[in-house]
N, C-alpha and C positions, 0 to 999 in steps of 0.2 A: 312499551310495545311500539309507540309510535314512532321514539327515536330511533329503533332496529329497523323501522321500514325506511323511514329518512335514511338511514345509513345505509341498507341496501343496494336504493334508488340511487343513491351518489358514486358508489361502487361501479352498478351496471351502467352509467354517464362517464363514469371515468376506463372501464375496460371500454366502450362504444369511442369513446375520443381515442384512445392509444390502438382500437383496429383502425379508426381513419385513417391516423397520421403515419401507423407504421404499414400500410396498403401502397402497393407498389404501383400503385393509379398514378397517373401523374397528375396533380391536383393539388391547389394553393393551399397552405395552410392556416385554417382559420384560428381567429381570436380566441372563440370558445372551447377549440381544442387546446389551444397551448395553457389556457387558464386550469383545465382538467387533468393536468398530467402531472404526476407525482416526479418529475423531473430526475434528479438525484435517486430514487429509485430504479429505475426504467432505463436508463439510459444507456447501462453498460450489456443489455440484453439483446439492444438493437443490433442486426447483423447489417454493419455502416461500411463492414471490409467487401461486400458482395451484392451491394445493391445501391446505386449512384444515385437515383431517386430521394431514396428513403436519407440518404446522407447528405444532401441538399434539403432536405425538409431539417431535416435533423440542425445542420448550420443557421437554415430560418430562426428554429427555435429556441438556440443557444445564443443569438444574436439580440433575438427578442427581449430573453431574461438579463440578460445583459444590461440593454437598455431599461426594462420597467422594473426587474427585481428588486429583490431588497440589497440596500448597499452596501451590508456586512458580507459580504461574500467572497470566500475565497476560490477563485477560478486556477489560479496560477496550475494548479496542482494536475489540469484537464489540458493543460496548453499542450503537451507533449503529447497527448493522445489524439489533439483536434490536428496538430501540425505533421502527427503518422500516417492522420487520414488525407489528408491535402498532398501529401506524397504520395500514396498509393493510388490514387485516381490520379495525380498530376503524371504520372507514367504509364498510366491505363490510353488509350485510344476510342473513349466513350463518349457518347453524346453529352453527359453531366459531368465526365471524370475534368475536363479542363475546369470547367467554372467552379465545381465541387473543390479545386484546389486552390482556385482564386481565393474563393470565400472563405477557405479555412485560414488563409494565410493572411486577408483582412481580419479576421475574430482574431489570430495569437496578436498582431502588430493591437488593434484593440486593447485585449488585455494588458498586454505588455505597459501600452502607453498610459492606460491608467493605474498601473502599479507605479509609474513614476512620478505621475502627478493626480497624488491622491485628492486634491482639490477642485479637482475638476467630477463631476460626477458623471457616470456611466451613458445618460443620457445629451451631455454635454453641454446641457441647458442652463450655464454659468452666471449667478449676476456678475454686473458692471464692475462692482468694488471687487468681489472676487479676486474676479480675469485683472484689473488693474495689479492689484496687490501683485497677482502671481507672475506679473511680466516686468513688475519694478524690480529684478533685480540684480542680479551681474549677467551683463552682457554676454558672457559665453555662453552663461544659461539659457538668456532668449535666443543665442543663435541653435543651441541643439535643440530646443523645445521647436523653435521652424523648422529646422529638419524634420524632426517625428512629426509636426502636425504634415508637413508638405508627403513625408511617405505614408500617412494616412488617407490621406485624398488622394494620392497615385493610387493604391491598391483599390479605395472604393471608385473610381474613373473606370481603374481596369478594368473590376466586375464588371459594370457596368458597361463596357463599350463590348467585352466580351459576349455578355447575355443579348444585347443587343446586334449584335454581326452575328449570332447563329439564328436568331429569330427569322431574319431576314434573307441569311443563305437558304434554310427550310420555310422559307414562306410560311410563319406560323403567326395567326393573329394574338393578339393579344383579350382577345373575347372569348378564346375555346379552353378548355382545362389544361391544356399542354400552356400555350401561350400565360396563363395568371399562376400556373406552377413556379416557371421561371421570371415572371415580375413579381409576384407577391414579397420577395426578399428584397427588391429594390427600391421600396417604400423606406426598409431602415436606414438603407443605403443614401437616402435624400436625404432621412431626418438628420443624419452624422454630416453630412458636405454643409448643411446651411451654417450650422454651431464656429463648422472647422472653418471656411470659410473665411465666417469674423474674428477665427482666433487669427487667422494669415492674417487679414488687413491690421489688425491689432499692431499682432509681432511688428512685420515689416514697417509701419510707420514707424515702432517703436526701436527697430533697430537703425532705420534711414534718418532719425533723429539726433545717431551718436556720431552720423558721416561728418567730419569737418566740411565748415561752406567755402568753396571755391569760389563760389559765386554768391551774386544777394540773395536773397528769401525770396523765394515763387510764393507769394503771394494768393496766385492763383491757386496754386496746388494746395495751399494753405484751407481756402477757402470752399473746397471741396471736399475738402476730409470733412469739413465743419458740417458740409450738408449729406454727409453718407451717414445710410440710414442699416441697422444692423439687420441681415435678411435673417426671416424666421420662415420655418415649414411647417407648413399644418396642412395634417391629414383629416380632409374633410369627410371621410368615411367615419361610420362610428356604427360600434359594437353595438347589439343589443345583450342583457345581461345571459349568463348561459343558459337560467329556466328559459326566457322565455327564448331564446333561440331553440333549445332543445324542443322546444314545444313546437318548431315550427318546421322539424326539420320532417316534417312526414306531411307537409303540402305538398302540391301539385311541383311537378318542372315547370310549367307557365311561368308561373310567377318568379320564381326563380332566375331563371331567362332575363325575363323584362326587367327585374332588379337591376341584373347585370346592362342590361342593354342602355337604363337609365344610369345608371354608375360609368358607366363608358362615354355618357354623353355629356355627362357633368364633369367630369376628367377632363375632356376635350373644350370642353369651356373654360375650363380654371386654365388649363395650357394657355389657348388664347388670351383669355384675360391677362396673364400673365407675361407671354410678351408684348400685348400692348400696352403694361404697363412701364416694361423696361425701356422700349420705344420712347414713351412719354418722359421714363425719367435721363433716354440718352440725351432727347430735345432739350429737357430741363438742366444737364448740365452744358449742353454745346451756347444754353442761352446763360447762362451763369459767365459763360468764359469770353460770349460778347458784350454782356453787362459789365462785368471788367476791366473788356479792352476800352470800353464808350469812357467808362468812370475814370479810365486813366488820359484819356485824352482830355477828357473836360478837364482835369484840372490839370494839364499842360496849357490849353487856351486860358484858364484862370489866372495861371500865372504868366503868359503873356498880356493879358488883360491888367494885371494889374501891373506890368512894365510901361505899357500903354499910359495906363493911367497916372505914373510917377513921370512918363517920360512929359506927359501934358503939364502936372500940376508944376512942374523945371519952369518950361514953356511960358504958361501963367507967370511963375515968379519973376523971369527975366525980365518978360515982357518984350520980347524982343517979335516981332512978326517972322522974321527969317529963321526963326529957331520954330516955330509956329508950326511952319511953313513945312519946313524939312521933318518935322516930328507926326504933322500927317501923314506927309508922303510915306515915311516907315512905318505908321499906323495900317496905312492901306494896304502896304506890300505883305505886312504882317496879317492881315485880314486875307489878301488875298494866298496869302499861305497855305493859310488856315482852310479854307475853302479848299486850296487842290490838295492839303493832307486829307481830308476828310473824303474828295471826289478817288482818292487811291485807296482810303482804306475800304469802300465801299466796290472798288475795283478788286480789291484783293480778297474780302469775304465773297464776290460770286465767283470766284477761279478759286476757291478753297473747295468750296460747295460744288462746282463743277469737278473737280479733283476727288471728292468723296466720292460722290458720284459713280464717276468712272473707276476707279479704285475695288467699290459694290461688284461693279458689272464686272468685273475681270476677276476677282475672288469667286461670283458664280459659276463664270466660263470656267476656273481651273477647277472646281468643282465636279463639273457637267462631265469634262474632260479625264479626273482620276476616275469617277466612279463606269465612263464607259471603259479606259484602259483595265480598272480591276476586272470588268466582267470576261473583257477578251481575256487577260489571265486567267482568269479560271475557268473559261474554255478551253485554252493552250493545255494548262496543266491536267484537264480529264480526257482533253483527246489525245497527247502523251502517254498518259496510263491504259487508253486501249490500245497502243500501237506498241507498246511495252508488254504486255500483255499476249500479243499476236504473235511477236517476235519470240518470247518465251514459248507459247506453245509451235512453233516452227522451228525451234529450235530443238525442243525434246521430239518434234516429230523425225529432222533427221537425225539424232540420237537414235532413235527407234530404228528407224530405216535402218541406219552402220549395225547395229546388233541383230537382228532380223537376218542380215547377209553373213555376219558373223557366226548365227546358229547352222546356217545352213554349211558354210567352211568349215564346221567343227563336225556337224555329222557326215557331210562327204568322209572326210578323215577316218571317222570311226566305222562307217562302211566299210573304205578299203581296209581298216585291220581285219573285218570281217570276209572279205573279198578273195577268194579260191585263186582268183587270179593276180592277185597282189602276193602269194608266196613267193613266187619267184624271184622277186623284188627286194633287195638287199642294199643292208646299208653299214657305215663302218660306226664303232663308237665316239671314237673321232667326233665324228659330223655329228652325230645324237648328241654331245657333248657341249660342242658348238650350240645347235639349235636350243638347247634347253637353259643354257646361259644365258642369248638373247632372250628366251623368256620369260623367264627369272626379272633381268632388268625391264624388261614392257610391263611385265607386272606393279612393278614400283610407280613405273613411269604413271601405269591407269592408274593408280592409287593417287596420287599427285593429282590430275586432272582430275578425278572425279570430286577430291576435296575441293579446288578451284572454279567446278562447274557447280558445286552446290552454294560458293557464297556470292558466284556470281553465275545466275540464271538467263542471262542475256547472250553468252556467247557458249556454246561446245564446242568451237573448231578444235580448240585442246583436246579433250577428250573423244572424238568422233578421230581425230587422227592416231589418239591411242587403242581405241577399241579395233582399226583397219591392222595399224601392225600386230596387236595383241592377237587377233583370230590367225593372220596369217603365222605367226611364229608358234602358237599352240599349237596350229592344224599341223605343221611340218613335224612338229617335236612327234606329235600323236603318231604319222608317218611312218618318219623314221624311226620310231620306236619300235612299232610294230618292222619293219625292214629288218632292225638290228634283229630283234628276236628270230629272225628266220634262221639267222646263222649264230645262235649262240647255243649254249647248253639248255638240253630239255628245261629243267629248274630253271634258270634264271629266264631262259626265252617264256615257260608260265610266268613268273614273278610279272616282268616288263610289258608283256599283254595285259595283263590284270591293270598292272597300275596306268597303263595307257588308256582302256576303260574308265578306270577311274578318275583321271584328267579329263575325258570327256564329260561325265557325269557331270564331275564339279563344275568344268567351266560350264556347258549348260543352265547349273542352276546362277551362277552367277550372272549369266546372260539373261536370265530371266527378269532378275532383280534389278538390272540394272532398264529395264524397256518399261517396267510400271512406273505410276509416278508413284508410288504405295510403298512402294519397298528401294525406291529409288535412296534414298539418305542410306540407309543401312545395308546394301550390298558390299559384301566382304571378301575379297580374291583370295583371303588364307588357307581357306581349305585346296585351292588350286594350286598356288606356292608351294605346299607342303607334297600333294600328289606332284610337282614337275622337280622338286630338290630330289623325293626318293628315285625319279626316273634319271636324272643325271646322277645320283649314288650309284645306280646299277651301271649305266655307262661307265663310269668311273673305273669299275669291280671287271668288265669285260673289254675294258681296254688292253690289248698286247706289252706284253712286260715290257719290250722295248720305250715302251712312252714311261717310263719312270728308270732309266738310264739316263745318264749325265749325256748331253750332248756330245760329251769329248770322248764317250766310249762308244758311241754310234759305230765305231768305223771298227773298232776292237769283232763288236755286235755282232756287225756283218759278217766280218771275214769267217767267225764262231758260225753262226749259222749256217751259211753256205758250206764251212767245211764240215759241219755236224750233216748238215741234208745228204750230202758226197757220202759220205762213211754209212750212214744208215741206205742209200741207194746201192752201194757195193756190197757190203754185210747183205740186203736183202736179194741181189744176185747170186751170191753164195747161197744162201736158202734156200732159192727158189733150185738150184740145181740140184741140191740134195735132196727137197720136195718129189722134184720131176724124175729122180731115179728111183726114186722109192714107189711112185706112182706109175714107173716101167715097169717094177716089179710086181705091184700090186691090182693095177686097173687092166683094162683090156678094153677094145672098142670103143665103143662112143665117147666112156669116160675118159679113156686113156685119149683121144681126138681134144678133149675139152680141156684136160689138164694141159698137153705141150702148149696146146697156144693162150697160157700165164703169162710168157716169157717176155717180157718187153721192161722190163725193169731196165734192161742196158737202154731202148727205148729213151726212159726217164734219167736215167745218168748223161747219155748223151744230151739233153734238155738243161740239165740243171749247169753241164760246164761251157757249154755254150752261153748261158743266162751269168755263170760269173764272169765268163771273158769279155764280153759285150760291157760287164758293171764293171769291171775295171778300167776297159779302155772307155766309157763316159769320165770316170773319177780323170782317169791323166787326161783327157782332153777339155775338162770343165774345170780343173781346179786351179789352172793357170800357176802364179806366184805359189798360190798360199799348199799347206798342206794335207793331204789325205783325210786325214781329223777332221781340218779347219771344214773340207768340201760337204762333208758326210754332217758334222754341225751345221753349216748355212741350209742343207736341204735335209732338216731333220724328219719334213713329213712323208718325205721320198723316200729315206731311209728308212721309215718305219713300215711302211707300204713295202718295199721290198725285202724288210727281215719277214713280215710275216706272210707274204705271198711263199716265198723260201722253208717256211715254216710250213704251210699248208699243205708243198708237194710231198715234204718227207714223211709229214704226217701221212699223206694218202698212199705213199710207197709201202710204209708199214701196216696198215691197215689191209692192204690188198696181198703182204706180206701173210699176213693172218689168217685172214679170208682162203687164201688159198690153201695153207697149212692143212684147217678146217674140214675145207672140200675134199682135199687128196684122202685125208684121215674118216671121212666121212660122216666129221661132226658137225660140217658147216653148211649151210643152204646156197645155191646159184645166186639167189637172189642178193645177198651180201657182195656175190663179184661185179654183181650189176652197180647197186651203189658205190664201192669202192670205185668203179671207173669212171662213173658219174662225177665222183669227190677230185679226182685226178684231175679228170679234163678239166672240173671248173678254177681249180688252182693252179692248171698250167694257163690257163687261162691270164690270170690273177697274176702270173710271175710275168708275163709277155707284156702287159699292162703296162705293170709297173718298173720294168726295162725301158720301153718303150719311150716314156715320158718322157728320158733326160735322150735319147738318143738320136742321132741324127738320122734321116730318113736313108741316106743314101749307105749308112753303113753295112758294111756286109755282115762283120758279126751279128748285124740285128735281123738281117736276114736267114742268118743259117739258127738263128734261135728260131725265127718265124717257123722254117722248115721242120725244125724237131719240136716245135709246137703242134705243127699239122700230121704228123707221124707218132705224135705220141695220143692225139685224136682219134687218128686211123685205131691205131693199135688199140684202143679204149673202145670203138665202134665195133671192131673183130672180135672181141672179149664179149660183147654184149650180146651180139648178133651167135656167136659161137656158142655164147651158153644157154640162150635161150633155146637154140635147135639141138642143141644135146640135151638137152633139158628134156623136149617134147619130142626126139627119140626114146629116152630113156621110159619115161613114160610111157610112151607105145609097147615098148619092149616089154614090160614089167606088168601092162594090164593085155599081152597078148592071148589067144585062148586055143591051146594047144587041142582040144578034146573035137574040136568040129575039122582040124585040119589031115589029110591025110599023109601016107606016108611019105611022095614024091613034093610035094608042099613044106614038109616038114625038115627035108635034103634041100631043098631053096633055099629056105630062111636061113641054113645052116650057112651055105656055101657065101649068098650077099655078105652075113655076119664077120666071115673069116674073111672076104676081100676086101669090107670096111677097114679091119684090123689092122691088115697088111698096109692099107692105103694108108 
């Protein structure tokens, strides 16, 4: 029973340690928690792909086992998952994603390196004989083994100066939970640089020992390695066991605090202590290297001393005074030598030391100097990002602006389709043809610029000069579509309204899309493309047969139509007489007044050979060299212009043909003669036009076409006026009311009636 409770209690310590550590607080990880965690369990649950926190505690703790675990372990197997995750943050844009990937990519080089040298143990706390053994032995070997320890201490540097430059950018001390979040890992990060450290000094003398000497033995440098002393890291914090921490962890915050607050000042001591110790041992070897320079002079004066001394005991032997004599005097010179080497070397240690000196002070000033150039950088670089910023939104504001003007060109447009007084307003297919191929390609063009303005946000002049022609060449298609529709066939003049509508609609909505910033990426002009190909389809279908004749039968065309328009204008003179004799026979009065004046078809015939002789004498006076053909081919759209004005009169000649037929027969209504003369005049209209165009002002033929232009007017004005007051006789006549009239009233009405007749 007792050991169920024991087990229990170690159960709810260990789920209480794994909510710590997997708590997305930002907060160091402690000893007693990592001690508590079923590691190899747990570890493949943690979501380390969506939370940069938890996956920087997570590298703490993988780093830790690492180092304290047991030694049998095989890691390798986790490296591919730890170096997934150091990518996936290394690409993220996170407060922890950079250094999450530093660290991960310290632990694989870690592992890595002690897979290679299994002799070395994880916490890298090597003996002497070891580390000796494992660097006696082929040279190439110690140069790779210096590589890997040297990329070892770059990546732990990295971390390192990384976690340290964002401290510092966020002003974040190292006293608050955020700040021991991100130091707590670079405890292990010390204990590994002390180890590696002395593996570098090792290596490197070990390899600087194979360099051939060029020169003698330094001595000096010799006798320095002798006095370097192997540095060790010790962490002077120390764990309490997990009961009694666990026991402690439901005290006050106070004390807690002041822990830290004394842990922070003891740190700050050992710092100090520690560079006044390095200080001490800089002093200790700058005096090592003047003990040596002293030690080698003295026995340069020994051994003149003892020159000295051979050259007296000579001297003695001779006995000569003059040898005596002279072997002072080079004693003295030699003394005083000795005296101005020592008065220069004592000259040249204070200009060393004045040299170190100044050397300090100018390493501080460039110091002083990067770190205020860094800060203006990274003023530069965020008052940049707001003017970049400003610019972008000034730039979709006039984006907005051009479409806003755009919407309003596109409903102008769709009004006048709507507009009573835009009927009258025509336009050829031609031209609708033209317009709707230019916007076809502005279509393309906005597609282009809008992809261009979405990868670069800083400029729309591209696109703001496609959106100005795009509204203008849409509004016109819209226009002129509705224009053509005025003059084509019921059916398709519906068809081309509707779909002209529908070009508004669409481009609308796509104006829409393109003024938010919301729907700005995904605006699609295809629904518009598709509404403006069907409206140049229908242009296409109402185009005049002539525009799908060969240019070189243009001239054939003509001479066909104008002499097809002649024969149906004669044939409908022939009609109209046997009409008007059948209508002698059959009408009387008012009707019989309305039928003769039909009669103007000679009218129109005189019009239409005035209108060929005028088109032939332009053809021989413009075609110069070339031929008939060749004329009627260079001005194909002239030609096509005047086969169908030509087309239009016969048409209206036969129609008015009909209409009258109709009337006489008494199947037709007035109102049809009114139209047909309406259809006349606008097609004589239409033929004068396009005479007109190639012809010279002062020619007569275009004159006397002028004149049966205006005569075939009159007569179309006569016909109108004529039947609408036979009209509204006939009417009078027909609702007259004989029953209130008396008998001398009723011999009136007779008598006006018969001298109408007569008249």
């Amino acid at each position: 029973m007792a050991s169920k409770k024991t087990e229990s209690k170690k159960n709810e310590k260990t789920d209480k340690s794994e909510k710590a550590l997997a708590a997305e607080k930002e907060q160091f990880v402690k000893l007693q928690q990592i001690l508590c965690i079923i590691f190899a369990k747990n570890h493949l649950d943690l979501p380390l792909s969506s939370n940069a926190i938890l996956s920087w505690k997570f590298c703490h703790v993988v780093h830790k086992l690492l180092r304290d675990g047991h030694p049998n372990v095989d890691s390798r197997g986790h490296t591919a998952s730890i170096r997934q995750m150091g990518t996936l943050w290394g690409n993220l844009h996170d407060r922890y994603g950079h250094i999450v990937a530093l660290y991960a990519k310290l632990l694989c080089i870690k592992i890595d390196f002690h897979l290679k040298h299994l002799e070395i143990p994880p916490n890298l706390e090597t003996p002497e004989q070891v580390l000796d053994k494992a660097i006696a032995i082929d040279i190439n070997k110690v140069f790779d083994m210096t590589s890997e320890v040297l990329e070892y201490m770059e990546a732990a540097l990295k971390l390192q100066e990384t976690v340290f430059r964002q401290m510092e950018s966020s002003s974040t001390s190292s006293t608050t939970p955020v700040g021991k979040c991100r130091l707590a890992p670079l405890v292990l990060v010390v204990q590994d640089c002390g180890p590696l450290y002395h593996f570098l000094v090792k290596l490197l003398f070990k390899l600087h020992s194979r360099i051939p000497l060029d020169e003698p033995p330094n001595f000096l440098r010799a006798a320095s390695f002798a006095d370097y002393v192997k540095p060790v890291v010790v962490q002077n914090e120390t764990f309490p066991d997990f009961d009694e921490t666990d026991t402690q962890l439901d005290f006050g915050e106070g004390n807690y605090q002041m822990a830290q607050r004394v842990v922070v000042q003891l740190q700050s001591q050992v710092n100090t202590l520690e560079s006044e110790l390095e200080d001490q041992r800089t002093h200790k070897q700058m005096a090592l290297v003047e003990n040596e320079c002293l030690r080698m002079e003295v026995e340069n004066l020994r051994a003149q001393t003892a020159v000295a001394a051979s050259i007296q005991a000579t001297v003695e032997d001779a006995g000569s005074d003059s040898v005596l004599v002279g072997l002072q005097a080079e004693k003295e010179t030699l003394l005083r030598t000795v005296k101005d080497q020592e008065a220069e070397i004592a000259s040249l240690r204070q200009a060393a030391q004045l040299h170190q000196t100044m050397l300090q002070q100018e390493r501080e000033r460039h110091q002083r100097e990067m770190t205020a150039l860094h800060n203006q950088l990274q003023e530069k670089v965020s008052d940049s990002g707001v003017l970049l910023q400003k610019l972008q939104d000034e730039q979709f504001s006039l984006l907005q602006c051009a479409v806003v003007e755009a919407e309003g060109m596109v409903l102008d447009a769709v009004a006048k389709v709507d507009d009573p007084l835009h009927v009258r307003c025509i336009s050829t297919p031609d031209y609708l043809i033209n317009r709707a191929e230019l916007t076809l390609a502005s279509i393309d063009k906005m597609q282009q610029s809008h992809v261009a303005y979405l990868r670069n946000m800083d400029d729309a002049s591209g696109l703001l000069r496609s959106v100005t022609q795009f509204s203008h060449l849409i509004s016109d298609t819209i226009v002129n579509g509705a224009g053509t529709a005025h003059s084509a066939p019921t059916d398709q003049a519906d068809r081309l309204t509707d779909n002209c509508r529908d070009c508004a609609t669409h481009c609308l909505q796509y104006l829409k899309e393109l003024k938010l910033k919301a729907t700005l990426p995904r605006a699609d002009p295809t629904a518009v493309r598709f509404v403006v190909q069907r409206i140049l389809n229908q242009g296409q279908d109402l185009r005049p047969r002539g525009a799908d004749v060969q240019k070189e039968e243009l001239a054939d065309m003509v001479d066909k139509e104008m002499t097809a328009t002649s024969t149906a204008i004669e044939d409908a003179v022939l009609r109209m007489d046997e009409i008007l004799s059948q209508a002698r026979r059959d009408s009387s009065g008012v009707k019989l007044e309305v039928n003769q004046r039909l009669v103007w078809d000679i009218a129109i015939h005189m019009l239409v050979t005035s209108a060929t002789d005028l088109q032939r004498d332009i053809v021989e006076s413009g075609r110069g060299a070339g031929s008939v053909k060749d004329f009627y081919a260079k001005n194909s759209c002239w030609t096509e212009g005047l086969i169908s004005a030509s087309k239009a009169v016969g048409w209206g000649a036969t129609q008015m043909l009909e209409s009258a037929d109709k009337v006489v027969t008494d199947r037709g209504k007035y109102e049809d003669l009114i139209v047909c003369s309406h259809e006349i005049a606008a097609s004589t209209a239409q033929l004068v036009a396009a005479s007109k165009v190639k012809a010279d002002r002062g020619n007569r033929k275009l004159q006397t076409l002028q004149q049966a232009s205006r005569h075939v007017n009159d007569m179309a004005a006569v016909v109108v006026s004529s039947t609408k007051s036979g009209q509204m006789q006939i009417e009078n006549k027909n609702s007259m009311d004989f029953s209130s009239m008396s008998l001398i009233k009723l011999k009136t009405e007779e008598m006006d009636s018969q001298v109408s007749e007569k008249w």
